[in-house]
C-alpha positions, 0 to 999 in steps of 0.5 A, a space after each residue: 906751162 911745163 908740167 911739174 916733175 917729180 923723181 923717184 931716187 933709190 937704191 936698187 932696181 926694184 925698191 922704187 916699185 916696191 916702196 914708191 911706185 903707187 905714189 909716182 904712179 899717182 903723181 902722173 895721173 895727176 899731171 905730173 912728169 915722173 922719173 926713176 933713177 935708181 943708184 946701183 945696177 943689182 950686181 949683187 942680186 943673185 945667186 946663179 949670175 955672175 956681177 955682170 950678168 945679173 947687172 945686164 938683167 935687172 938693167 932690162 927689168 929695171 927699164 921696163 918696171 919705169 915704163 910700167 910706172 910711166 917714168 922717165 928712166 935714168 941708168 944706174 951709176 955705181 954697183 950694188 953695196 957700193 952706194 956710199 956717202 961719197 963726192 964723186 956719187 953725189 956730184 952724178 946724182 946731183 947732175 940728174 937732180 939739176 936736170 930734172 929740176 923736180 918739185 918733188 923727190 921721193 926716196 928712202 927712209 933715213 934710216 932702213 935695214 941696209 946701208 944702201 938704202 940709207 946712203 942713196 937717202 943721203 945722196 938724195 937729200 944732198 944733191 937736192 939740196 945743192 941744186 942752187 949752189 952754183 959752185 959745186 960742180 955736177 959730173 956732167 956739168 948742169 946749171 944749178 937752179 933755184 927752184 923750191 924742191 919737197 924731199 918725201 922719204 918712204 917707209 923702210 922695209 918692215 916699218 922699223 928702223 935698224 934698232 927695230 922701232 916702229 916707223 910711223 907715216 906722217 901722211 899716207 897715200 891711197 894706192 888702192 886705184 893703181 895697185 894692180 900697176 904697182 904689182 905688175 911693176 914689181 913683178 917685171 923684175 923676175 930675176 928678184 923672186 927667187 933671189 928674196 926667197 933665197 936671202 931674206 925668206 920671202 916664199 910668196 913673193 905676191 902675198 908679202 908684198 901685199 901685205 905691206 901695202 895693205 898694214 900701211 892703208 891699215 894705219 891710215 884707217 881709211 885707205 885700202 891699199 897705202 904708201 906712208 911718207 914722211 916729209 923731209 925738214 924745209 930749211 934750204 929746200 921750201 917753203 915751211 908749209 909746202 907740202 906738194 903732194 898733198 896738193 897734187 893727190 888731193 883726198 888720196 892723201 891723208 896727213 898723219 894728225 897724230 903724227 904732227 902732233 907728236 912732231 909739234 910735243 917734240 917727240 
């Protein structure tokens, strides 16, 4: 019997390392096959390079992060600030999606600080849920499958939302185990350290980042070290109680009961 598949879909090279990688790290461990495919190509990351250059430097970090990750890579299909709602983008991430017929599909938050975070989100969620409909036609062509798939989104940077309210996990996952492989990920795109520091005023690269994950395994009350998710609504996707995740990582994941209870009042 095949080995389930998981896939990490974000925006740019390095956002499945910093929001996602503990989990697929986890996920492999737990017998299942990850992949990584990340929209856009990091033209736009830097200051020093030009489109091109940079594009040809975070492609190579790119597929070393995903073989630090122990992730099947899937090249990137678009430019920076050019991941938008669009036909022919969905019908290409929608092919990969078909291919991959995976059980699992992390990817951002709905709603994130920047707009290519949120329309790779939006790609995601469409192409998953359009992988049984034989009539919408992928670029390259793939067989549409039935297969029940569980959309997981991430945290968004800062655990806010654009209009800064706090997001909060509806489960966690303990990444205390695999963190030092999630780090090592992160920092094999080296063309990115100084790039945050210059636009977003990140000067500690390693402290900042280790603070996410350690404020995410804060909220859980249990967990060191913490991916938080939220899971996608079922209808068209799964089952109403298919919750996989929870079902591979076993007491490495945590559900949010206050989280769904809040759901359950409506709030």
């Amino acid at each position: 019997m095949p080995a389930p598949t998981a896939i990490a879909i974000a925006a740019h090279p390095d956002d499945i390392e910093f929001h996602m990688g503990g989990t697929l790290l986890k996920l492999g461990q737990a017998g299942y096959e990850t992949h990584y495919f990340c929209l856009a190509n990091g033209c736009c990351g830097s200051t020093e390079y030009s489109a091109r250059r940079a594009a040809a430097i975070r492609l190579d970090e790119a597929r070393e992060g995903a073989r630090l990750l122990g992730a099947k890579f899937h090249p990137p299909i678009t430019n920076d600030m050019e991941v938008t709602y669009r036909i022919p983008l969905l019908r290409r991430v929608a092919a990969v999606v078909r291919a991959v017929n995976p059980r699992i599909v992390l990817t951002h938050s709905p709603a994130d600080y920047m707009e290519d975070h949120t329309a790779a989100c939006r790609l995601a969620v469409t192409a998953a849920f359009a992988r049984g409909m034989p009539n919408f036609k992928t670029i390259p062509p793939r067989r549409s499958t039935p297969a029940e798939v569980t959309v997981y989104h991430a945290m968004p940077h800062g655990l806010r939302d654009p209009l800064r309210r706090r997001v909060i996990p509806g489960s966690f996952v303990n990444i205390s185990a695999v963190a030092d492989r999630k780090l090592e990920s992160i920092c094999a795109h080296r063309s990115q350290q100084r790039w945050l520091e210059e636009s977003q005023g990140i000067a500690s690269f390693q402290a900042t980042v280790h603070a996410s994950w350690a404020e995410v395994g804060g909220l859980s009350g249990r967990f060191k070290f913490a991916e938080g998710w939220r899971r996608h609504l079922h209808l068209g996707f799964c089952a109403a109680n298919a919750d996989p995740l929870a079902e591979a990582l076993g007491p490495d994941h945590l559900l949010n009961e206050a989280y769904e209870r809040a759901l359950e009042a409506g709030f």
